[in-house]
N, C-alpha and C positions, 0 to 999 in steps of 0.2 A: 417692761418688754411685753409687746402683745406674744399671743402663744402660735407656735408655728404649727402645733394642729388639734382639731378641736372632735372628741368624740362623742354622739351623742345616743342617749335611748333611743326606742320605738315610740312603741305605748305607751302615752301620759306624757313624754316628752316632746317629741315632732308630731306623731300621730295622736288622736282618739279615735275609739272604736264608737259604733254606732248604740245608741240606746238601746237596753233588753227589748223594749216593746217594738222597735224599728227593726227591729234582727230579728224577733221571734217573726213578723208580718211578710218580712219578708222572703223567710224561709218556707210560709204556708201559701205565701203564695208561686213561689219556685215549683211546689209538689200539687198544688189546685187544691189545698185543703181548707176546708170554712170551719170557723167553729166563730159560737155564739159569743157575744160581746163579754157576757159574767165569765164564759171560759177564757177567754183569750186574756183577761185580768186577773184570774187563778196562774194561768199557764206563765202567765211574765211574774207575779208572785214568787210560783213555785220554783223557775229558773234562776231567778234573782238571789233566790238563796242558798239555791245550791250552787250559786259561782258560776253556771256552765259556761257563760259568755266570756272567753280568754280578751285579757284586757278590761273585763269588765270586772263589777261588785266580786269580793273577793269572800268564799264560801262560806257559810257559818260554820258548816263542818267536816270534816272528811270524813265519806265511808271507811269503817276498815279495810273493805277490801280494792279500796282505791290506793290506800295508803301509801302505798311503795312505788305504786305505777308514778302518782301525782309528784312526789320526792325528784321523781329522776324526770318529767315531763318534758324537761327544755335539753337535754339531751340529747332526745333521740323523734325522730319525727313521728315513729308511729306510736309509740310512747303517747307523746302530745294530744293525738290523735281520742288513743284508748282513755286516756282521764278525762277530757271535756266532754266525750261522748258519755262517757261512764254517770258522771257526774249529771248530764242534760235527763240518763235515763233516771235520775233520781228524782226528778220532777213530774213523773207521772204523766207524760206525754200522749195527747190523743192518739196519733199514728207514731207507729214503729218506726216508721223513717225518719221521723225527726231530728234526733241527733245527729246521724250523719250528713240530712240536708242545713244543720243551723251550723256545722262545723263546714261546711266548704261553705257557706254563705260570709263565717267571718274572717275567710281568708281574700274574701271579693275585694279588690280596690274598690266599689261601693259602701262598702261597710265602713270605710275609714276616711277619715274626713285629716287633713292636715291644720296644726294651729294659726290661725289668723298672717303670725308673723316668722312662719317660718323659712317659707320662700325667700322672705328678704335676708333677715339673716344668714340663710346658707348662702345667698347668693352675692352679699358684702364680702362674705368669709374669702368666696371663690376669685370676688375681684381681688382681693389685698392676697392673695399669696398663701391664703391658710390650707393647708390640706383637711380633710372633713372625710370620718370615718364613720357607719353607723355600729353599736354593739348589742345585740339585743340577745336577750333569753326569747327565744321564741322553738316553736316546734317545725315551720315550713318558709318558704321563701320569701319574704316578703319585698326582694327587689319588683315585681311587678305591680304593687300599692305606690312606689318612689316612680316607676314609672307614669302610671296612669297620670298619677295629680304630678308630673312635668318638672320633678324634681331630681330623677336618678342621674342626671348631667353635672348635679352639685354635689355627688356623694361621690370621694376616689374608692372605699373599700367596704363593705361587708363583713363584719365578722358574727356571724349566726352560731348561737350558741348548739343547735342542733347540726350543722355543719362540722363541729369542731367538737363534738362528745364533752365541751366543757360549760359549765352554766357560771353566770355573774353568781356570787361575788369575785373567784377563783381570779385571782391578779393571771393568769396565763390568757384568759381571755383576753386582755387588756394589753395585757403584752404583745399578743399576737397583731393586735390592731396597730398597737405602737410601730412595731416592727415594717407590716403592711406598710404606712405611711410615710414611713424613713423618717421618724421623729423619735429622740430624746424620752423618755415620758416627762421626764423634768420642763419639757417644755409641751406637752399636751396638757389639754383641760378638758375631762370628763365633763357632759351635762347629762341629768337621769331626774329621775321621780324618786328612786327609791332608793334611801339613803344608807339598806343596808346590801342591796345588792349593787347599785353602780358606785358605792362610797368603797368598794374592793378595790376601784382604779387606785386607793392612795399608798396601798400597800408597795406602788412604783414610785409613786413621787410625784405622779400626775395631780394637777390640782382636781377639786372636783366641787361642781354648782349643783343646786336643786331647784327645780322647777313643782310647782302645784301641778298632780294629772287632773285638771278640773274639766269640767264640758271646753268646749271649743270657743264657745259665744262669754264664758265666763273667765277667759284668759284671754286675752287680745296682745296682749307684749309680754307675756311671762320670758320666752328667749331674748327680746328686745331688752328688757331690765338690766340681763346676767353682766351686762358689759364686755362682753366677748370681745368684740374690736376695738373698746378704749382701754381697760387693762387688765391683769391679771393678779392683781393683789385682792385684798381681802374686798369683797362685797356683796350682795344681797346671795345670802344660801350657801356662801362659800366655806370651805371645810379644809383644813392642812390635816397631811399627816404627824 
């Protein structure tokens, strides 16, 4: 049996986010700020490893006094908000403004680039009858990124984890989008990056795939592979409860 509907990540699944160094540049140039070539290769360094870029390198450490904001981040929108900026100031930033101009920069549909093959996929899904939900841990809207890149036609539902005070793993999440799409979970199929937060869908029944979050240019059919439209039994990245 194909699956009557198919739920997918954001980040590293449909979407990647833009490079540290494409995001820092383009945030200094949003504010008219210059800094010298050795800084601006400190400054993607220092961001790099503090995590700041959401969707991007994930932090070597957490502040203490980050600690409990970043736990509940996808939550709560301003939550989200306060840890990445928190985080970006841990980086030793030229100008003050920076954190808050690199944090609405990576909520830009510029910032986000879609995978090679995802337009086609959603859009097989959408001819053959499947309903197409997205679930994301995220902190702000990201129906306007599905717009831009010509896609938000092929998504029936939304369920944002900041919308909903619940974050993946939490099967409710999951549920909720089941619900949304008037599907069975026994007959939806989870696709995600990360296999301890979107693998929560199997605590329903739902099947659940994995995908590499790799650059964009270095996946070309990572969705294309999962076999979504030919079956639904065991195959590349797939996981039962």
């Amino acid at each position: 049996m194909r699956p009557k509907g198919v739920l997918f990540d954001f980040s590293g699944t449909l979407f990647r986010i833009e490079p540290v160094d494409a995001w820092l540049r383009a945030a200094l140039d949003a504010r008219g700020t210059t800094v010298e070539r050795a800084d601006f290769e400190d400054c993607v360094r220092r961001l790099t490893a503090a995590g700041a870029l959401p969707g991007g390198p994930h932090p070597e450490r957490i502040p203490p006094s980050l600690a409990a904001v970043w736990a509940d981040r996808d939550r709560d929108a301003r939550l989200h908000r306060e840890a990445y900026t928190g985080l970006a100031r841990e980086a030793a930033l030229p100008d003050a403004g920076l954190p808050d101009a690199l944090y609405d920069r990576h909520m830009s549909p510029a910032a986000w680039q879609p995978y090679s093959d995802a337009a086609e996929v959603l859009l097989e899904l959408r001819h053959r009858g499947v309903a197409v939900g997205v679930v994301s841990n995220i902190g702000w809207d990201l129906r306007p990124v599905f717009r831009a890149h010509g896609l938000d036609e092929l998504v029936d539902v939304y369920v944002l984890s900041c919308e909903h005070g619940i974050q993946k793993p939490d099967p409710r999440l999951f549920r909720t989008a089941c619900t949304l799409l008037g599907c069975d979970p026994a007959d939806v199929v989870m696709v995600g990056d990360d296999r301890h937060a979107d693998g929560g869908a199997t605590a329903l029944g739902c099947e659940v795939r994995f995908v590499d979050p790799l650059p964009v240019a270095e996946r070309p059919a990572g969705l294309r592979a999962l076999g979504l439209l030919e079956r639904t039994g065991e195959g590349p990245g797939t996981h039962h409860a």
